[in-house]
C-alpha positions in Angstrom: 0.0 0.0 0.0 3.0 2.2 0.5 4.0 2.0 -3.0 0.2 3.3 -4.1 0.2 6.4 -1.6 3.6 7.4 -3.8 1.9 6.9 -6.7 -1.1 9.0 -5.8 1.3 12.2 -4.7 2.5 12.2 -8.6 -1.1 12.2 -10.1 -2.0 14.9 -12.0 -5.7 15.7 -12.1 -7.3 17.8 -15.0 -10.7 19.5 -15.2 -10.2 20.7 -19.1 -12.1 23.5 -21.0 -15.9 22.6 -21.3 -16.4 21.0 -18.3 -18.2 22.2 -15.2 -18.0 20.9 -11.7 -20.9 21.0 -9.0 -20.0 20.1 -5.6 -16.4 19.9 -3.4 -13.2 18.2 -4.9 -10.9 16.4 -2.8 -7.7 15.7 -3.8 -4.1 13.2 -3.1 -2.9 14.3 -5.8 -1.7 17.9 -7.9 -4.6 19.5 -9.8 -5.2 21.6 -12.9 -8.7 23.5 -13.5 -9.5 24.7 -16.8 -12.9 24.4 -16.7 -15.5 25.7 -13.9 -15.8 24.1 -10.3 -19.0 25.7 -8.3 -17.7 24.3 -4.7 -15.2 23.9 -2.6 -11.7 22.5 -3.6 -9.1 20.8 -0.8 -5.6 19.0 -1.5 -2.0 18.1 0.5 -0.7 19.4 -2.8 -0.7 21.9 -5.7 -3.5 23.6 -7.1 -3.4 25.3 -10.8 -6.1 27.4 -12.0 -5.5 27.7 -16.1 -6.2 30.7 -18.2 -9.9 29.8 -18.8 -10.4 28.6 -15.3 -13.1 29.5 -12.7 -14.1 28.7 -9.2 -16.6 29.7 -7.4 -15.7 28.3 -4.1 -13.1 28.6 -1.4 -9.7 26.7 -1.9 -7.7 24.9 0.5 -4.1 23.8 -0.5 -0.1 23.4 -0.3 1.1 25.9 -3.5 -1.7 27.4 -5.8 -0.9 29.3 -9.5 -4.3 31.4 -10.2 -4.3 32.8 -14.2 -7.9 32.4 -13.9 -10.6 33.3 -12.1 -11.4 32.6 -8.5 -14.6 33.9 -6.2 -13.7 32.9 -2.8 -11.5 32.3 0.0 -7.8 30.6 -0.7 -5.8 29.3 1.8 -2.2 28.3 1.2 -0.1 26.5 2.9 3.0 27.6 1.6 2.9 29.8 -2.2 0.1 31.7 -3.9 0.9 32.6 -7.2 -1.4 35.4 -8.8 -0.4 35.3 -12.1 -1.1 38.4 -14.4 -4.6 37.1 -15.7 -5.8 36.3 -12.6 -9.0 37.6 -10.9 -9.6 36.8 -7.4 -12.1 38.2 -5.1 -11.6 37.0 -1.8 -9.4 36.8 0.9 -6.3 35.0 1.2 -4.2 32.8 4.4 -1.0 32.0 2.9 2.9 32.1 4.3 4.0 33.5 0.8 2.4 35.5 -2.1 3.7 36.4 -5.2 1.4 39.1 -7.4 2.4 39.7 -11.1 1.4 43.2 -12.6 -2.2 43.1 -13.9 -3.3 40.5 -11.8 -6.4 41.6 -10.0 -7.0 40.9 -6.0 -10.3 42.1 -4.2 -10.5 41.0 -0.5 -7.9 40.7 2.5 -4.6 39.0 2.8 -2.9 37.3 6.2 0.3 36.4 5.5 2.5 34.4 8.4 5.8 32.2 8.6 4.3 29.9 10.5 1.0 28.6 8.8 -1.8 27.0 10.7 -4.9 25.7 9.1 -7.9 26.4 10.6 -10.3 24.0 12.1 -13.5 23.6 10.3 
């Protein structure tokens, strides 16, 4: 079973253009979204939101690249990349950020050294 869980880390999940998402994903593995997700996303790992991207829903994860769109509330564990398409509106709980120019960001940002995850 050990060699699956090392598999699982290295899986790369894809939501491509077209396709819309109801309800929360979780997720072992890294993640793209090019498509639309209304609910909730949650991973150990990497979260990338592609050009034509959207979710409507708050994000839970280790490192996140936005060049889409995001309506809700991101928490990072350790980098949040706003790339310079982005569009988020809400607020953000990460230990690094990292904005390009262009990128738009509408809400509040907490930054620490030390993340902790809040209890839900």
């Amino acid at each position: 079973m050990g060699k699956n869980t090392e598999v699982e880390s290295t899986v790369i999940n894809l939501v491509g253009v077209g396709t819309e998402i109801k309800g929360d994903i979780v997720s072992k593995g890294d993640f793209r979204i090019d498509g639309i997700l209304y609910g909730n996303f949650y991973s150990n790992l990497k979260l990338v939101v592609g050009p034509s991207g959207k979710i409507e829903g708050n994000i839970v994860c280790k490192d996140c690249d936005i060049s889409g769109i995001v309506k809700g509330n991101i928490e990072a564990q350790e980098t949040l990349s706003l790339k310079a398409s982005s569009n988020v509106v809400g607020d953000l709980k990460v230990k690094r950020l990292s904005i390009e120019p262009d990128a738009e960001f509408t809400g509040n940002c907490q930054m620490s050294k030390t993340y902790e995850q809040e209890e839900a």
